[in-house]
C-alpha positions in Angstrom: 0.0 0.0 0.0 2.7 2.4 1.1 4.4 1.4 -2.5 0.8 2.3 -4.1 0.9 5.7 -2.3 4.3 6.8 -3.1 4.0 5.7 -7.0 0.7 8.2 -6.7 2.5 10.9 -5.8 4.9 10.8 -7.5 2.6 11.0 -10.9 0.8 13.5 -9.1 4.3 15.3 -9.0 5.4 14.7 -12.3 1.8 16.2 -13.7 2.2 19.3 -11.6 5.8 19.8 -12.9 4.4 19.7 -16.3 1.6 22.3 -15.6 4.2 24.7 -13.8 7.0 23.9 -16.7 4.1 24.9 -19.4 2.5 28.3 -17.3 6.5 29.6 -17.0 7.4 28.9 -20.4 3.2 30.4 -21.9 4.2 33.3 -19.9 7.7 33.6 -21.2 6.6 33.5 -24.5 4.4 35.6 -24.4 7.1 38.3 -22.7 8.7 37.9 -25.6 6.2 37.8 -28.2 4.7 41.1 -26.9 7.6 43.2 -25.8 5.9 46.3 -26.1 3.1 45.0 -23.7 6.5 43.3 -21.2 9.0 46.7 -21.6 5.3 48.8 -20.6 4.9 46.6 -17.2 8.3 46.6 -16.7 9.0 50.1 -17.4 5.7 51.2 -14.9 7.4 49.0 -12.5 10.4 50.8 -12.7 12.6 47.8 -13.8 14.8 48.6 -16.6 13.2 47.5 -19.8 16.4 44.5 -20.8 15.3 42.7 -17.7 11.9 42.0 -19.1 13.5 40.9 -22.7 15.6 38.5 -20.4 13.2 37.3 -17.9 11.1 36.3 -20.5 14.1 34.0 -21.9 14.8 32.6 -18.5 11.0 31.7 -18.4 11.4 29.8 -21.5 14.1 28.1 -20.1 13.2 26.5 -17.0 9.8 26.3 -18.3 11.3 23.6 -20.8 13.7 22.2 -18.4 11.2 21.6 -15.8 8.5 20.4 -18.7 11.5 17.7 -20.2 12.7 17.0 -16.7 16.0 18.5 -16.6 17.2 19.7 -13.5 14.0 19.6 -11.7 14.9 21.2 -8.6 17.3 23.7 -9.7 14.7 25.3 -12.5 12.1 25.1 -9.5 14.5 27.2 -7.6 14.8 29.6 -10.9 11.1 29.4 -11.2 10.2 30.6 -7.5 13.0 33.3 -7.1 11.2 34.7 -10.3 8.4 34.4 -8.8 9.3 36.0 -6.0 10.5 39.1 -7.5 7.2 39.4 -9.8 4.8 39.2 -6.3 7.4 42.0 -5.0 7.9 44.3 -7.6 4.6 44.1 -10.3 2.7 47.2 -9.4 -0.9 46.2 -7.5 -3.7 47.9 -10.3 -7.4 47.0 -9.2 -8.7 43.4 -10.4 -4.8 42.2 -9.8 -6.5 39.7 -7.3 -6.5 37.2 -10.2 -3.0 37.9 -10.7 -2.0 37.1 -7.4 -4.1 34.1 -6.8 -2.1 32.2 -9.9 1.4 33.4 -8.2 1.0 31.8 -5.0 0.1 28.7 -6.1 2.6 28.6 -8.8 4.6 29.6 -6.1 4.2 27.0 -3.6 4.7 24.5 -6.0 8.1 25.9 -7.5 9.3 25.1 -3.5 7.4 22.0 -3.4 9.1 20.8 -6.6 12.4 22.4 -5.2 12.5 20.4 -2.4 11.3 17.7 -3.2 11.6 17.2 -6.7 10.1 15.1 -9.4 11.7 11.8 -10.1 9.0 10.0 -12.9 10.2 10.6 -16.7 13.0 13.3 -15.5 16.5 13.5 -17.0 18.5 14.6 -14.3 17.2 15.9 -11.0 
């Protein structure tokens, strides 16, 4: 049973590094898609605008090394110091609340993940 249990998790934990690989790298993307929109937020935020051009790259990065399973716990490290610094420095506007309430999560699991880490269909944790 305790086998049984620990096999669950740890598909449960692969899944969740999949979702959390997938949101950084979407939101990466899309920093770099759209740098008008990303130099904007940054610029508002007053964060010099080659930090959002490079944040997005760095998104795109762990995204796809937590997504392949490449250094699980070190991109989740990446993933929740970015985080981090995004809860800190993105300026609150009204109806943010949504904004906030994907961070944390996304948050909690980039420790989780960093801690723990993610050992079905990984390369190297």
């Amino acid at each position: 049973m305790k086998k049984l249990i620990e096999q669950g998790t740890e598909w449960i934990l692969f899944l969740l590094r999949i979702l959390l690989g997938g949101f950084i790298a979407l939101h990466g993307i899309i920093k770099v898609t759209d740098i008008s929109q990303a130099n904007q937020t940054f610029e508002e935020a007053g964060i010099p605008v080659f930090l959002g051009n490079l944040t997005g790259i760095i998104e795109i990065i762990v995204g796809a090394t937590l997504i392949v399973g490449l250094l699980v716990k070190s991109s989740a490290i990446v993933v929740a110091l970015l985080l981090i610094i995004s809860i800190l420095l993105a300026p609150y506007q009204e109806g943010m609340i949504s904004y906030y309430e994907l961070l944390l999560p996304a948050l909690l699991l980039a420790v989780l993940l960093s801690v723990r880490g993610s050992r079905k269909l990984n390369l190297v944790t």
